[in-house]
ZAMARGU-4260 file (C-alpha; in steps of 0.2 Angstrom, whole numbers, plus 5000, padded with zeros to 4 digits):
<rodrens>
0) 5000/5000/5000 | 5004/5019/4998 | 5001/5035/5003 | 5001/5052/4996 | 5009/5065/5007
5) 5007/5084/5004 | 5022/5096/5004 | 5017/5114/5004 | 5030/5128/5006 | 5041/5121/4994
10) 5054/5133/4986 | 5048/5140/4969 | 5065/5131/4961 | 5063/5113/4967 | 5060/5100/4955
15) 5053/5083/4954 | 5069/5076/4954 | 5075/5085/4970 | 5058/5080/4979 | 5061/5062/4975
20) 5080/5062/4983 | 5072/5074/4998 | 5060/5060/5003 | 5068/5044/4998 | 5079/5046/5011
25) 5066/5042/5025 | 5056/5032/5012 | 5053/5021/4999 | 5046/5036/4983 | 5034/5028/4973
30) 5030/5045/4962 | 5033/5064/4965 | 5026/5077/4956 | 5027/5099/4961 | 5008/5107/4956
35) 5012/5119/4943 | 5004/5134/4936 | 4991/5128/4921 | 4995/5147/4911 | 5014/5150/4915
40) 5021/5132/4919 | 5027/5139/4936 | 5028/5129/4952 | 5014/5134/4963 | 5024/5130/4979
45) 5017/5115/4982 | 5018/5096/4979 | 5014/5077/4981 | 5025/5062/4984 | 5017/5045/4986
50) 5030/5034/4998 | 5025/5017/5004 | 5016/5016/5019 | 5026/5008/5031 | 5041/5023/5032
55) 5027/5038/5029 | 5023/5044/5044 | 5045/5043/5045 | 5045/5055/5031 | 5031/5067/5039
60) 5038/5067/5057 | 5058/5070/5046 | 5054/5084/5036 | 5038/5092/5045 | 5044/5109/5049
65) 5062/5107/5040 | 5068/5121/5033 | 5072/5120/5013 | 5077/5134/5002 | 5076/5148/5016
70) 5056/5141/5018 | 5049/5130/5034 | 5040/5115/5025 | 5023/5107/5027 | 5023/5087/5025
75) 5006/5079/5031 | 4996/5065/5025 | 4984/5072/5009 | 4967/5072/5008 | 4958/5066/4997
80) 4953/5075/4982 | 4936/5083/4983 | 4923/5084/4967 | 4920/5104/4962 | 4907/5109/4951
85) 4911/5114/4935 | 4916/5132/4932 | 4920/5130/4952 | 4934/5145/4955 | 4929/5155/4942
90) 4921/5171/4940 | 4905/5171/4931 | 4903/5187/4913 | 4919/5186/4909 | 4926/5200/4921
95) 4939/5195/4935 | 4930/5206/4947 | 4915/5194/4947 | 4905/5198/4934 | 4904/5217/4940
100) 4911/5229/4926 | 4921/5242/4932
</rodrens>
């Protein structure tokens, strides 16, 4: 079995590659992947690495609160994904003040 941990506070420079040797030091990395930004392909500070289950909570309690990059990490188990509605997050009459026209 795996789980999917959540690392938020991530450096805007780190890579999938440096995630993976980051964690595979206190576990066994299944798959790694930093959320980028859809329009400018830039890392959103945030990630994802899935680890197998028997050393994750030893990668959470390791690198919860470490400092990378000048930045204190966050590292807990994810959530699950929740279902939006479509257009969820998005303004409404093609304005981004909401659908208000300034």
């Amino acid at each position: 079995m795996t789980k999917t941990l959540y690392v938020g506070n991530l450096p805007w420079t780190v890579s999938e590659d440096d995630l993976t040797q980051a964690f595979q030091q206190y576990a066994t990395v299944v798959s790694t992947r930093v959320a980028t930004d859809r329009e400018t392909g830039r890392s959103r500070g945030f990630g994802f690495v899935e680890v197998e289950e028997e050393n994750a909570q030893a990668a959470i309690d390791a690198l919860h609160g470490a400092e990378w990059g000048g930045r204190v990490l966050t590292v807990n188990e994810a959530r699950p994904r929740t279902e939006r509605p479509a257009g969820a997050g998005r303004s409404q009459g093609g304005s981004r003040f909401g659908g208000r026209r300034m």
